[in-house]
Backbone bond lengths (Angstrom), bond angles and torsions (degrees), N, CA, C in turn:
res aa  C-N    CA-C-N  psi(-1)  N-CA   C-N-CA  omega(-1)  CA-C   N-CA-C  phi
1 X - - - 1.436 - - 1.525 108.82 -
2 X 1.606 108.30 128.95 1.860 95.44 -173.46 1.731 93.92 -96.04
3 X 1.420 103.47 150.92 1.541 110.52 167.62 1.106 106.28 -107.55
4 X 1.595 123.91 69.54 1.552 114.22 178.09 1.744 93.66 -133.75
5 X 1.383 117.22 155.47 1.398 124.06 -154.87 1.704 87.53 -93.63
6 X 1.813 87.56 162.74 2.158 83.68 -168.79 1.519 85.07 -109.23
7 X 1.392 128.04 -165.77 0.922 137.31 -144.38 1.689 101.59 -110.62
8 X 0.979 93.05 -35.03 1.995 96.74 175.13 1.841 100.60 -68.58
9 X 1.225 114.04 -50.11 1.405 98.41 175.95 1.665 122.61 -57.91
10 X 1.436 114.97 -54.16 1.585 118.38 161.14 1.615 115.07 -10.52
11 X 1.522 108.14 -59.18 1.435 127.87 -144.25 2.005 79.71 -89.28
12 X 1.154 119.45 -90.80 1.240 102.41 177.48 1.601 129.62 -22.25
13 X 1.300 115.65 -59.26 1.601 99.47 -160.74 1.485 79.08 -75.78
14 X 1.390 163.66 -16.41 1.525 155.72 -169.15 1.724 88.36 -71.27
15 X 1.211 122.16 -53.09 1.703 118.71 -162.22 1.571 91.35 -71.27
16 X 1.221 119.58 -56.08 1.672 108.41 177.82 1.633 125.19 -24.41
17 X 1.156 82.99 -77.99 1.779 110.40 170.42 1.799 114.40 -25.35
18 X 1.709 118.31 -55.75 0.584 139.28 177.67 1.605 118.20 -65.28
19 X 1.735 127.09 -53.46 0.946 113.38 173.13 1.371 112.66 -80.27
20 X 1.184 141.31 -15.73 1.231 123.51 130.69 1.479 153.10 -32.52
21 X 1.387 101.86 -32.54 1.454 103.04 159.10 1.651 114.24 -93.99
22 X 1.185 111.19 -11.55 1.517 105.12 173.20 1.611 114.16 -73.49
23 X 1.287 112.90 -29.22 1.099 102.26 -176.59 1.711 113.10 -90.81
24 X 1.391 113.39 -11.36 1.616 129.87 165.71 1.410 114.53 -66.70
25 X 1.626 121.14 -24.03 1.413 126.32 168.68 1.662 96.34 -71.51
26 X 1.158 127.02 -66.91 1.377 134.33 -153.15 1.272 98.51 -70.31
27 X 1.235 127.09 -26.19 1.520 103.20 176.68 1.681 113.79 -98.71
28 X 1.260 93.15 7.67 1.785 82.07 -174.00 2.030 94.53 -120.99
29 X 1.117 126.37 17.10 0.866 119.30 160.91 1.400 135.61 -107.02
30 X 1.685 125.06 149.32 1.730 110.83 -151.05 1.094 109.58 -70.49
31 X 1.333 95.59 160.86 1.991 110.74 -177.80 1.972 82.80 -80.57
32 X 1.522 118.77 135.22 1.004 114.00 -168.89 2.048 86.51 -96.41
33 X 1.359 124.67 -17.86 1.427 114.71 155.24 2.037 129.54 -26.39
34 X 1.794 65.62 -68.24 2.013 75.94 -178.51 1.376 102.52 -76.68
35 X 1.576 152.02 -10.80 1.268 154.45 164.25 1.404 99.47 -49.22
36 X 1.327 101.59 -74.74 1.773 110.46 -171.36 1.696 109.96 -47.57
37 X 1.522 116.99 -38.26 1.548 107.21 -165.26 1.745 92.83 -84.97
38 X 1.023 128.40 -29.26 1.765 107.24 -176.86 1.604 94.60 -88.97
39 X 1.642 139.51 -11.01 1.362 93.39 157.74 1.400 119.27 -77.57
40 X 1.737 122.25 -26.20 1.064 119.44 162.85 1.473 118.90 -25.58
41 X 1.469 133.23 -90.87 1.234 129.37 164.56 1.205 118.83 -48.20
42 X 1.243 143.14 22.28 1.678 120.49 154.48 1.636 88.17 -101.11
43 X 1.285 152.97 -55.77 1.276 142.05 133.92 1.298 109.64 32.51
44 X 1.625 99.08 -80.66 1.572 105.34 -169.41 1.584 124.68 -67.85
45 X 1.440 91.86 -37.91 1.814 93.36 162.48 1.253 127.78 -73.09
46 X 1.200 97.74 0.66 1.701 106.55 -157.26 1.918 93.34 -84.52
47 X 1.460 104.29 -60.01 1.747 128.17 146.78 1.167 123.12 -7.08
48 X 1.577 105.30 -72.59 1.561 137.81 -164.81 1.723 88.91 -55.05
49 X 1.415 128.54 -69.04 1.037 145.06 -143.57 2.051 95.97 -88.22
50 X 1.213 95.01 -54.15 1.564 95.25 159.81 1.852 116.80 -23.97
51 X 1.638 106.69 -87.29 1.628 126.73 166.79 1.399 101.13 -34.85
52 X 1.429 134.62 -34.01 1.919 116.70 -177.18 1.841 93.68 -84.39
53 X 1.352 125.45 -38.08 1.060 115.95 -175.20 1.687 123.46 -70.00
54 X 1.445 97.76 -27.09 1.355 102.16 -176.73 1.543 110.40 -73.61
55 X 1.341 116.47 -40.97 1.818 127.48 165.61 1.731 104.04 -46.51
56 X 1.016 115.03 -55.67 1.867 102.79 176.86 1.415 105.68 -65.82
57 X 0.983 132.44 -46.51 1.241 142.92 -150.24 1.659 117.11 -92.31
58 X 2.003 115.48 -15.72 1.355 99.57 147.35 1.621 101.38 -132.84
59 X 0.879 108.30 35.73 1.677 123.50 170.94 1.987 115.58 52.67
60 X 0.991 84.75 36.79 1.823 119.52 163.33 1.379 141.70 -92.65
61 X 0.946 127.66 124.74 1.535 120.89 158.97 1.628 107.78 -62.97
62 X 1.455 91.30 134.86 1.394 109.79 179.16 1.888 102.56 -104.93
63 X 1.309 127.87 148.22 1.590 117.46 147.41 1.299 109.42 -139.95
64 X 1.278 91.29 132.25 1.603 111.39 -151.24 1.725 93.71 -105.45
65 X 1.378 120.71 90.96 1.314 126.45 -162.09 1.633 112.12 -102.76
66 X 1.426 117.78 108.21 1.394 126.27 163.11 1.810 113.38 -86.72
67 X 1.246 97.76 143.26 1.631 109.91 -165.88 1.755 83.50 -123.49
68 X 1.558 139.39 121.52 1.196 133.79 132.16 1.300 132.45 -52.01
69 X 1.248 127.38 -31.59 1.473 123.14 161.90 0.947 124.14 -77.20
70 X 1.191 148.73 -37.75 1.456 151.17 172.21 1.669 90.84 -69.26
71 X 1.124 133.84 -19.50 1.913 135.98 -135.35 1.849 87.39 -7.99
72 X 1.872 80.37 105.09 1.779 96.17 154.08 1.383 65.51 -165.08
73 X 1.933 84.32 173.18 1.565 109.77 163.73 1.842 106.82 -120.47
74 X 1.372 112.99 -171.04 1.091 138.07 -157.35 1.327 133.34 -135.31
75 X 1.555 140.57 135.20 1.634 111.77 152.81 1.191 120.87 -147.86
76 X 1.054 121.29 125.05 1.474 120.58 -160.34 1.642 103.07 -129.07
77 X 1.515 98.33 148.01 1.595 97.65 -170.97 1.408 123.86 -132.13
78 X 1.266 158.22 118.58 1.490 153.14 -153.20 1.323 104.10 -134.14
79 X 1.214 111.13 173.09 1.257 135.40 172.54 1.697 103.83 -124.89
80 X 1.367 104.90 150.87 1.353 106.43 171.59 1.600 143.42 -4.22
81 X 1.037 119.65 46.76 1.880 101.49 -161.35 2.015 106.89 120.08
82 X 1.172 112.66 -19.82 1.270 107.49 -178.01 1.169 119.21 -97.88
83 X 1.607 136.88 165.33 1.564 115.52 170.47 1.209 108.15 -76.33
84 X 1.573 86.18 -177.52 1.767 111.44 -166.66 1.590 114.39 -81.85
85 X 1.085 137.97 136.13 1.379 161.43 -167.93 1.438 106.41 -117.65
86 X 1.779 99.39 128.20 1.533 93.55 179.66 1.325 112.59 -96.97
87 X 1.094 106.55 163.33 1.602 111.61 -174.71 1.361 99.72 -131.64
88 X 1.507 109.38 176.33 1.640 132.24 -157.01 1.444 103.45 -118.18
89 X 1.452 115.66 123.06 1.609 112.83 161.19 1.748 99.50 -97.61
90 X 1.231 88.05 164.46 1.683 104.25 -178.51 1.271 112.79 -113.85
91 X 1.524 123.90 122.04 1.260 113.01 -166.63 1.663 105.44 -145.67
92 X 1.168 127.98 119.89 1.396 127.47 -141.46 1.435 137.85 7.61
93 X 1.724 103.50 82.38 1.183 115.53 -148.22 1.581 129.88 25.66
94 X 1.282 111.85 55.02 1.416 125.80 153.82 1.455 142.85 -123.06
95 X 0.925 142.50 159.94 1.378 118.59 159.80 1.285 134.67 -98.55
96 X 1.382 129.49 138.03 1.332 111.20 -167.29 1.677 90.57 -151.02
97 X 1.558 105.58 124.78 1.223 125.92 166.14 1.653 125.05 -56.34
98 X 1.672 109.05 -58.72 1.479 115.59 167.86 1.311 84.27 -89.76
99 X 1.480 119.65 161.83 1.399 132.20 105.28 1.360 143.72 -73.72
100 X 1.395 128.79 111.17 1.745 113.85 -177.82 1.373 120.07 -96.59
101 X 1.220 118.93 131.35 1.476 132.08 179.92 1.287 116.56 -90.12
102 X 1.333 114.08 -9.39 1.582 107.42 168.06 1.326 151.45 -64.98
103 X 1.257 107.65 0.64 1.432 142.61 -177.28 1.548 109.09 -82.81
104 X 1.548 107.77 -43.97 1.658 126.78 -177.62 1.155 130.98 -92.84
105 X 1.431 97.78 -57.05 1.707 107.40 178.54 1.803 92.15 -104.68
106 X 1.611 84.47 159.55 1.671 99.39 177.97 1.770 110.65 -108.12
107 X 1.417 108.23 -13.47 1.470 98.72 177.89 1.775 86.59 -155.58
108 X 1.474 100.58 152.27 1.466 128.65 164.41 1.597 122.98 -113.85
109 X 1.281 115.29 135.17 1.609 97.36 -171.99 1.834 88.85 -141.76
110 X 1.683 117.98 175.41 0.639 95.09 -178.13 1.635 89.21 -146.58
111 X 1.358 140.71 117.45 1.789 128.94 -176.46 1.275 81.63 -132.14
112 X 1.700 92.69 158.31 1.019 143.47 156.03 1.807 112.79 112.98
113 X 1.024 107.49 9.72 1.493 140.58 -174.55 1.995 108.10 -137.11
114 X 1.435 81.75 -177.11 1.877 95.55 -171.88 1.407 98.58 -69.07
115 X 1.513 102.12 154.77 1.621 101.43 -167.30 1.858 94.40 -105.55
116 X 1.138 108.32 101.61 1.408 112.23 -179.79 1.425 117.93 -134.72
117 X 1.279 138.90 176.66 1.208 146.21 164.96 1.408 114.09 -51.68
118 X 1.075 118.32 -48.27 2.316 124.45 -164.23 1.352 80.97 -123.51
119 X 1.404 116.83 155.42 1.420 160.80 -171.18 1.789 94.13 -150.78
120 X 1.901 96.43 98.30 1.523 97.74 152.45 1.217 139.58 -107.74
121 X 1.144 143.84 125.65 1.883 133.58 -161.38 1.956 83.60 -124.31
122 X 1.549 84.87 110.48 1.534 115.06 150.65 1.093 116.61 -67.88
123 X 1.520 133.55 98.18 1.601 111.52 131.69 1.334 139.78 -101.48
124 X 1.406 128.63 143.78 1.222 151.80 -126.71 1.843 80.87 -106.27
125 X 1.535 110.74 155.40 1.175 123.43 167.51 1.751 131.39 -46.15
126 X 1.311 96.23 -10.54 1.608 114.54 -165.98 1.658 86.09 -106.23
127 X 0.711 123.99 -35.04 1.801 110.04 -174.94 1.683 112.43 132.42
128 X 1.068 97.10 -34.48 1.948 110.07 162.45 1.170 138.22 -64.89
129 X 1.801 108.86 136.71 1.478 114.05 -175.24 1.277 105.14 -77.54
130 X 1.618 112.16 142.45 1.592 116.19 162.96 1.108 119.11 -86.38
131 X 1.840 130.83 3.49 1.341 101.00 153.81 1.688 129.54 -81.76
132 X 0.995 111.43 148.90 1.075 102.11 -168.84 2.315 122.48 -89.09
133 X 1.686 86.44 3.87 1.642 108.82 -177.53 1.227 84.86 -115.96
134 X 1.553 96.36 170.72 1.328 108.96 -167.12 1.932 111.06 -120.64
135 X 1.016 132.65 143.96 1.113 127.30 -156.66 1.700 116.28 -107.22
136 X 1.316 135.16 -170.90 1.444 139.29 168.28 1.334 93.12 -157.19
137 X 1.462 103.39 129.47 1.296 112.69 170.81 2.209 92.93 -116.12
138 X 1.330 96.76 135.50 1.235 94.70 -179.01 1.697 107.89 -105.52
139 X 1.250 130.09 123.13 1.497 117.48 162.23 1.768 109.09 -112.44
140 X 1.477 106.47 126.34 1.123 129.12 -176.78 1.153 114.57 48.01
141 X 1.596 117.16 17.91 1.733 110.52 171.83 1.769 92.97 113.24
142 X 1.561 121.86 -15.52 1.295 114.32 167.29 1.671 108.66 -88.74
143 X 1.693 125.96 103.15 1.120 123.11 171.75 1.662 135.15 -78.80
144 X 0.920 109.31 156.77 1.654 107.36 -156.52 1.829 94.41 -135.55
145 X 1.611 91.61 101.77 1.719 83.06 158.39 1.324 142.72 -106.93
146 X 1.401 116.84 149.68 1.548 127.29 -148.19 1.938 92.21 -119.68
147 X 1.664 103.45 88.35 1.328 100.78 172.17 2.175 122.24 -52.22
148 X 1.091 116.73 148.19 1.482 106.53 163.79 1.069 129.20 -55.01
149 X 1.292 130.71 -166.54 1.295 137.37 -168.18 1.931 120.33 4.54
150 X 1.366 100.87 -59.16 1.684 101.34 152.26 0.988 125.05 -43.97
151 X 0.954 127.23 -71.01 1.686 123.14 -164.20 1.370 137.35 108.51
152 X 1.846 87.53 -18.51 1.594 104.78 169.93 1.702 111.26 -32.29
153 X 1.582 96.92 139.43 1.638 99.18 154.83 1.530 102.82 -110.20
């Protein structure tokens, strides 16, 4: 009696094997959806934290202005008493004045604060927010909190 495998079995357990691992690729590989929205938000913190650095760093108030309807953000910068000046975020080696979020996220919200169109976070030349509450900016149901006066997220 030979114990050696015939060729129809080979070919079967080989197709097994295979749609088994095809479907082990597809499920273990990223949803390139949820990819795009957390680089989206590291972006935004990336920004957020940018605008506190740029206030120490040319001894300005920065306001770092999110709009939910338009969903873009903003940055504008003053000195004492003068208007606001826009400024440039850098975003894979580019420059970009707005940022637009409409491409990524499908809705912007903003609780724990006034329920309005723009969400502005002042920071003061020292590195601190002037609101003195603390905010949630929600993207697509992933919320992001923005402690007071700190600024912590």
């Amino acid at each position: 009696m030979s114990k050696a495998f015939t060729l129809i079995e080979l070919v079967i357990v080989s197709t097994i094997v295979l749609i088994l691992l095809g479907f082990a690729v597809v499920s273990f590989s990223p949803n390139n959806e949820m990819v795009n929205k957390r680089k989206g938000i590291d972006h935004f913190l990336f920004h957020y934290y940018y605008a506190q650095d740029f206030a120490m760093a040319e001894n300005k108030y920065t306001h770092f202005i999110i709009n939910k309807n338009e969903m873009q953000y903003q940055l504008f910068s003053s000195s004492n008493g003068e208007d606001k000046t826009e400024e440039v975020f850098y975003v894979e080696s580019s420059e970009i004045v707005t940022v637009e979020l409409d491409a990524i996220f499908q809705t912007i919200d903003f609780t724990g604060s006034d329920i309005s169109e723009t969400l502005e976070i002042i920071f003061t030349p020292w590195g601190t927010n002037t609101r003195p509450e603390g905010a949630f900016i929600s993207f697509d149901g992933v919320t992001i909190n923005i402690e007071g006066i700190t600024g912590f997220v």
